[in-house]
C-alpha positions, 0 to 999 in steps of 0.5 A, a space after each residue: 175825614 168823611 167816611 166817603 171820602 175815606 173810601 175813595 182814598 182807600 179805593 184809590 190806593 188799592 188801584 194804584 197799587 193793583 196797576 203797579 204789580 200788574 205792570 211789574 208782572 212778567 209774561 209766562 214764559 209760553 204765553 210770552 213766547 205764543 204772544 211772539 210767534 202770533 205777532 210774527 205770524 200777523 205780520 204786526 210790525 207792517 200791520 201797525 204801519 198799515 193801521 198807522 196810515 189808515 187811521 188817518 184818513 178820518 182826520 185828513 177828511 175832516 181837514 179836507 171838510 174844512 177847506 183844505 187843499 188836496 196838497 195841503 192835506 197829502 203834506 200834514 198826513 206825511 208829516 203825521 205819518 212820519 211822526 207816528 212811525 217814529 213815536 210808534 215803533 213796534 220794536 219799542 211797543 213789543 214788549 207791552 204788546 207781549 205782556 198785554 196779550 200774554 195776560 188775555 190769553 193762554 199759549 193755546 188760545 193764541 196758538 189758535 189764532 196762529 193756526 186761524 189766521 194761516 187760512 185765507 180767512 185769517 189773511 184777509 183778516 189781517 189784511 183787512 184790519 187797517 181799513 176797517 178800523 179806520 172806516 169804524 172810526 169814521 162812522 164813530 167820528 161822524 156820529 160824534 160831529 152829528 150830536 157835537 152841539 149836543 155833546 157840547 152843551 152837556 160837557 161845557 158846564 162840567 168843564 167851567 165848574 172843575 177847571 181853574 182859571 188860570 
C-alpha cells in the first residue's frame, strides 16, 4: 500500500471517528438551555415555516421560466410545501439545531442574541430572514444559470471519468 494512500485511509479514519464523538456530544446543559430560549425568542418554529415558503420561490420561477402556467406552478409549490412541512418539522430538527448552536456559541453569546433581536432591529431581523435568503439564492441561482454551459463542460468530463456505467 502506497504511503499516499496510507494517509488518505489513516485520514479518513480520524475524520470519521471525529464526526462520530461529535455527533454523541451533548450540549452543556446552559448552553443547550440558552440555544432554546433563543429559538423561542426568534420564533423559529414559524420562522422556518416562512423560510420553507420562501425558499421556493427561486424554484417556482425558474418552472415558470420554463413555461409553466401560474396554476401549474401555484399546485407543485403547495405540494412542495406540504412536503417540506412534513419532512421538516421543528419539533423533529430541535434537537440537532440545540446541539449545533450550543456547540458555536456560549450561553453569553446566545443571550445576546436574545437581548438583539428583542430591539426593533432584531424583529425586522427575523422578519426579514425568509425573503432575503430566498432573493440571495436567487442571485446565487441566476449567477449559476449565467456560466451553466460553462459549469458543464468543466464537470461533465470529471463525471464520464469516475462514473461507472451501469
Amino acid at each position: 500500500m502506497t504511503k499516499i494512500r496510507r494517509l488518505f485511509l489513516a485520514g479518513t479514519a480520524a475524520l470519521f471517528a471525529l464526526s462520530a464523538t461529535l455527533e454523541a456530544q451533548e450540549a452543556a446543559p446552559d448552553r443547550a438551555a440558552a440555544a432554546k430560549k433563543l429559538f423561542a425568542s426568534m420564533d423559529m418554529a414559524n420562522l422556518l415555516q416562512a423560510s420553507m415558503a420562501e425558499g421556493l420561490e427561486p424554484q417556482m420561477a425558474q418552472f415558470k421560466q420554463m413555461g409553466m402556467s401560474d396554476p401549474g406552478v401555484t399546485e407543485l409549490k403547495a405540494e412542495m410545501l406540504a412536503f417540506l412541512t412534513e419532512t421538516m418539522k421543528w419539533e423533529t430538527l430541535e434537537p440537532e439545531f440545540v446541539r449545533i448552536y450550543a456547540t458555536a456559541f456560549t450561553a453569553g453569546e446566545m443571550q445576546e442574541m436574545i437581548d438583539f433581536y428583542k430591539t426593533p432591529t432584531g424583529k425586522k431581523a427575523i422578519a426579514m430572514t425568509p425573503k432575503l435568503m430566498s432573493e440571495g439564492m436567487m442571485i446565487g441561482q441566476k449567477a449559476v444559470e449565467e456560466r451553466q454551459a460553462e459549469l458543464q463542460a468543466r464537470i461533465t468530463p470529471i463525471i464520464e471519468k469516475h462514473l461507472k456505467p451501469q
